[in-house]
N, C-alpha and C positions, 0 to 999 in steps of 0.2 A: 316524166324525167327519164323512164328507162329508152322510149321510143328515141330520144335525143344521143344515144349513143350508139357509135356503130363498129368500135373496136370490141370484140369477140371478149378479149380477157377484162377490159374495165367492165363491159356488161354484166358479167358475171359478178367481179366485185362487187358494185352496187348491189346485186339480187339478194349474194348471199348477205350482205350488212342488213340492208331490209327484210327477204324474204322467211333470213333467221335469228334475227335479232341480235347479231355480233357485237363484240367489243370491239374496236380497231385491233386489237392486240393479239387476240382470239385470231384472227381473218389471216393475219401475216402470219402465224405459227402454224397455219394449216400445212397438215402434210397432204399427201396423194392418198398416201394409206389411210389417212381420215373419214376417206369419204367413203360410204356401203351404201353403190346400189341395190342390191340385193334389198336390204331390208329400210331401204330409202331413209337414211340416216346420216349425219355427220357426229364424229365423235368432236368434242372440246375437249384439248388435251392439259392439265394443268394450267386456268384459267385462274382469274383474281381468285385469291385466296389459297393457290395453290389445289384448287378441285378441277376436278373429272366432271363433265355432261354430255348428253346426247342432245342432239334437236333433229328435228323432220330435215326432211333434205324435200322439198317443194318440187313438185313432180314434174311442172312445167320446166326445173331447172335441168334437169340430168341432161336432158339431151345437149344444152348452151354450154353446160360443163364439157361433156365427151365433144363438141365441136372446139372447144376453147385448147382444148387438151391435144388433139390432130393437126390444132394450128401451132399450137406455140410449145412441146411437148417438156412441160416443167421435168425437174429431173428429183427432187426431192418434196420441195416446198410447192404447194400447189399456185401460189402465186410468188414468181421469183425474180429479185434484178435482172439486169441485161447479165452480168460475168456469175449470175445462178445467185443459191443463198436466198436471205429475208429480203423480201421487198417493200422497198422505202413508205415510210408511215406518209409519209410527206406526199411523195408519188397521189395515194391512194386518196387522202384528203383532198389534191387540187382534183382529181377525177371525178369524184363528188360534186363540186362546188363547181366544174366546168358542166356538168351533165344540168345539173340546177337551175344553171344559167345561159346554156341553151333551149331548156325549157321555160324559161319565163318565170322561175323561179324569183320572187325578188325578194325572200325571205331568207337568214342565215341559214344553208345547209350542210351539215356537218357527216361523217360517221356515225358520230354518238347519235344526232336526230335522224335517223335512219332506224338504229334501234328503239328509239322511243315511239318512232311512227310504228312499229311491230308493235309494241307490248301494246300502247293504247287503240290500235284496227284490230287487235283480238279483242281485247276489255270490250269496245264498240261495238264487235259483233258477237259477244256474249259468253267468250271464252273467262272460264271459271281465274280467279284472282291467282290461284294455288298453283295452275296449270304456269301460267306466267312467271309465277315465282319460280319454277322447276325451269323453263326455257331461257330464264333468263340468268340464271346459275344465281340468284340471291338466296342468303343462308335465312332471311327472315322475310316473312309475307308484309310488314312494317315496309319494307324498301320498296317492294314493288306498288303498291299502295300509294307514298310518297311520291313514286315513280308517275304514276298515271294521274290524268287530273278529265275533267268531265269537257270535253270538246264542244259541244253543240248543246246547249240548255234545252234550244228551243224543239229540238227532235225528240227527247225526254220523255218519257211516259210519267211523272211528275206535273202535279196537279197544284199550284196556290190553295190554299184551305176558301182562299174567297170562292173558287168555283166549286165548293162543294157546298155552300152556302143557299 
């Protein structure tokens, strides 16, 4: 999906919806000042529920960020309409669903499942339930739990009792 895109700023969107588990809501409220490379971080500024979080800033992204940033150079909001300000939820959605289906996606692809593809390729590659809970700004490990569901039976290290027989 990401390879199917070749505008500088949607590239970025998709990364950072996947690479950090965003909200749609979250993604459009970013400011410039958000982002610290230095300690490769993005801050979440007043997110559901009215909270504060931090997430990783994915190291492969900074440099597609600081290129994104030389091309098109936002002035508040890190990703901004054409006359500046918040940019259109809607804009971001078709961006999604156009990269999707240039890749052969022939499955609904959204924002939100962008974030859910984060939380469950951590859970899959063994990242702790709690850690997820914190990345994904949930007040209860109940939600993110809910959240994730077991993808692949067959790869499972989970045994039938009949082959222990």
């Amino acid at each position: 999906m990401f390879l199917s895109i070749d505008n500088p700023k949607n590239a970025c969107i998709v990364k950072l919806l996947y690479g950090c588990g965003l909200r749609l809501n979250e993604l459009l409220h970013l400011k410039i000042s958000d982002i610290d490379p230095e300690n490769m971080l993005i801050h979440i500024r007043l997110s559901k529920g009215n909270k504060d979080r931090v997430v990783m800033l994915p190291p492969t992204l900074l440099p597609e960020l600081r290129n994104y940033y030389k091309v098109c150079y936002p002035k508040d909001y890190l990703f901004e309409g054409q006359d500046g300000g918040i940019y259109s939820a809607k804009s971001v959605q078709t961006i999604v669903k156009t990269a999707a289906t240039k890749a052969g996606i022939t499955k609904p692809v959204s924002p939100h499942i962008l974030r859910h593809s984060f939380a469950t390729h951590l859970l899959e590659n063994g990242t702790d339930v709690r850690y997820i809970q914190q990345l994904l700004g949930h007040n209860s490990v109940k939600t993110t739990e809910i959240y994730m569901h077991i993808t692949d039976i067959a790869k499972s290290s989970i045994k039938s009792p009949l082959e222990m027989l």
